[in-house]
C-alpha positions as a printed NumPy array, in Angstrom:
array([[48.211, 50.24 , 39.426],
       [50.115, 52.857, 41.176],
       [49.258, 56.193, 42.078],
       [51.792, 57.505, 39.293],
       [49.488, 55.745, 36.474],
       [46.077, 57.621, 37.684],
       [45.231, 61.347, 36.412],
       [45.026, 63.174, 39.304],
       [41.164, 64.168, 39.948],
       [39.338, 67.612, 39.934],
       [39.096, 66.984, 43.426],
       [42.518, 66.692, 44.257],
       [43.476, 69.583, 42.44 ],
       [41.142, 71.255, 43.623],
       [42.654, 70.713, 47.521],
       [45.918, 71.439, 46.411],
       [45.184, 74.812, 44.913],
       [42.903, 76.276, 48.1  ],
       [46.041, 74.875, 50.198],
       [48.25 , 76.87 , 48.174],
       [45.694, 79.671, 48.587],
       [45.668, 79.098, 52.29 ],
       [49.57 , 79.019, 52.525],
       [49.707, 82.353, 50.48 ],
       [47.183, 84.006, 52.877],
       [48.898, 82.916, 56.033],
       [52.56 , 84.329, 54.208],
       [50.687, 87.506, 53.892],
       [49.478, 87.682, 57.161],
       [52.91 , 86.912, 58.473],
       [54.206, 90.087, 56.827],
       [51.765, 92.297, 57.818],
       [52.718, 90.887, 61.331],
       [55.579, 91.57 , 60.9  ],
       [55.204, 95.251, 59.968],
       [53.081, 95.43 , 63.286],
       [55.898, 94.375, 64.745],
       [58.409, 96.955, 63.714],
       [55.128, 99.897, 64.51 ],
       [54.814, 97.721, 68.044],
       [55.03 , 99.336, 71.808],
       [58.511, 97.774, 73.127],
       [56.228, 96.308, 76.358],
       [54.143, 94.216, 73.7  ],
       [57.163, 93.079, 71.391],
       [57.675, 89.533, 72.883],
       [53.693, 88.386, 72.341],
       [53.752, 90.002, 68.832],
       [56.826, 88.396, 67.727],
       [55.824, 85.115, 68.881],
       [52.698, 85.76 , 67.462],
       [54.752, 86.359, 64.208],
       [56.629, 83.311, 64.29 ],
       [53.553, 80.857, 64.657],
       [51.849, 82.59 , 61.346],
       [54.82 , 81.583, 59.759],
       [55.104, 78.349, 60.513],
       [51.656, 77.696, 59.99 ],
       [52.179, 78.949, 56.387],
       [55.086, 76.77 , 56.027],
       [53.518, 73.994, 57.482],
       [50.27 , 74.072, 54.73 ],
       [52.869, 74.701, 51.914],
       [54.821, 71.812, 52.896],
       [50.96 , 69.598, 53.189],
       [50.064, 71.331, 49.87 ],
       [53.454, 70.526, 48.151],
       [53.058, 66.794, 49.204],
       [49.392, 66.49 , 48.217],
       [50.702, 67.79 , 45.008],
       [53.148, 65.001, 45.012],
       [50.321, 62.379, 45.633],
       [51.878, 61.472, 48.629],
       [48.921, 59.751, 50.876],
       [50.568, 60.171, 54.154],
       [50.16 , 63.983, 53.378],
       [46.103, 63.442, 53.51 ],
       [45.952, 63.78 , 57.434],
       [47.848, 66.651, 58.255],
       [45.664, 68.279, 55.156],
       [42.45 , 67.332, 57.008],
       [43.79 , 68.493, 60.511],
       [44.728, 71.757, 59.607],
       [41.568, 71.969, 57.937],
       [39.827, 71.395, 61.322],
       [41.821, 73.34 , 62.808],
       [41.086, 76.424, 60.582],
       [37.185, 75.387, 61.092],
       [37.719, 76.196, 64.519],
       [39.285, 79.481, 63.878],
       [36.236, 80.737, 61.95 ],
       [33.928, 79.236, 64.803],
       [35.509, 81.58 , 67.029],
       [35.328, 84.701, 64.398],
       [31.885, 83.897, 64.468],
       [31.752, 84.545, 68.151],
       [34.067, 87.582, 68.51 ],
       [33.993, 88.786, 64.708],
       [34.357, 89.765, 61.738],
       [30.949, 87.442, 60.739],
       [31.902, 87.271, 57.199],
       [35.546, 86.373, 57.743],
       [34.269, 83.354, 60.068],
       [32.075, 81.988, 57.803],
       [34.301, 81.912, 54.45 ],
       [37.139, 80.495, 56.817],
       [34.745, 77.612, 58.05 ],
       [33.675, 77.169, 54.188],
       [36.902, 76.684, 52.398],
       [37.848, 74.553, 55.354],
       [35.034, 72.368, 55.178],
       [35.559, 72.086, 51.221],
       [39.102, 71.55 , 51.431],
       [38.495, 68.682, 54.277],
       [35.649, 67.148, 51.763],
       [37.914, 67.344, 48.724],
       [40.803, 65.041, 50.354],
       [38.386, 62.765, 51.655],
       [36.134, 61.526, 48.636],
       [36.797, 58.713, 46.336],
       [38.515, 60.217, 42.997],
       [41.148, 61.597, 45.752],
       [41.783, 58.184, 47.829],
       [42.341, 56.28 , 44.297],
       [45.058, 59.273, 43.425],
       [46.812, 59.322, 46.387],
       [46.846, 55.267, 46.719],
       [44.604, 55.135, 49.623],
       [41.468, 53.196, 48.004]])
C-alpha cells in the first residue's frame, strides 16, 4: 500500500494547516519589516534589511515544508520537526526577555505541530511506518 491509497489523518492535516498558519505569520511579519525598513534611520538600514530578508526566507522555507507535507512527501517530516524546534526556542527566549504570552503560544503550537508529524496516523500517511 502506498501512501497515495491512505486518507490522510486528522493529524496530518492538522500539521499542515498550523504550518500554513506559521508561513502566513512569518509573510506578515516580513512586511511589517519591511515597512520598518522604509521608516528606518539610514545608520541602522543594513541590520534591518538583513533582518528582513531572513523573515522571508523563513516564511518561504515553512511554506515550501508545509506544501510538501501536504504532498505526503516523508522526506518533508524533518525539516517540519526542526523548524518546529527551532521556533520552541524562539518562545523560550520570549519567555526570558518578553512578551510572556507571545512565548508561551509560540512554544505551544510548536510543540503541537512537532507531536502531530511524529505520531502514528502521520508516519502511515507519509510512508514512514
Amino acid at each position: 500500500m502506498t501512501p497515495a491509497d491512505v486518507a490522510s489523518p486528522v493529524t496530518l492535516l492538522w500539521a499542515v494547516r498550523l504550518l500554513f498558519a506559521q508561513a502566513t505569520a512569518l509573510a506578515a511579519l516580513t512586511a511589517y519589516l519591511i515597512y520598518l525598513d522604509l521608516t528606518a534611520a539610514p545608520d541602522a538600514l543594513g541590520v534591518a534589511i538583513s533582518l528582513t530578508v531572513f523573515a522571508a526566507l523563513g516564511a518561504g522555507a515553512v511554506y515550501l515544508v508545509a506544501r510538501a507535507l501536504a504532498r505526503r512527501a516523508g522526506r518533508a517530516r524533518g525539516p517540519a520537526v526542526v523548524i518546529q524546534l527551532f521556533i520552541l526556542a524562539t518562545g523560550g527566549f520570549l519567555l526570558n526577555v518578553g512578551p510572556v504570552w507571545l512565548g508561551v503560544l509560540l512554544m505551544a503550537i510548536s510543540a503541537l505541530v512537532g507531536l502531530l508529524c511524529v505520531l502514528p496516523p502521520t508516519n502511515k500517511a507519509l510512508g514512514l511506518d
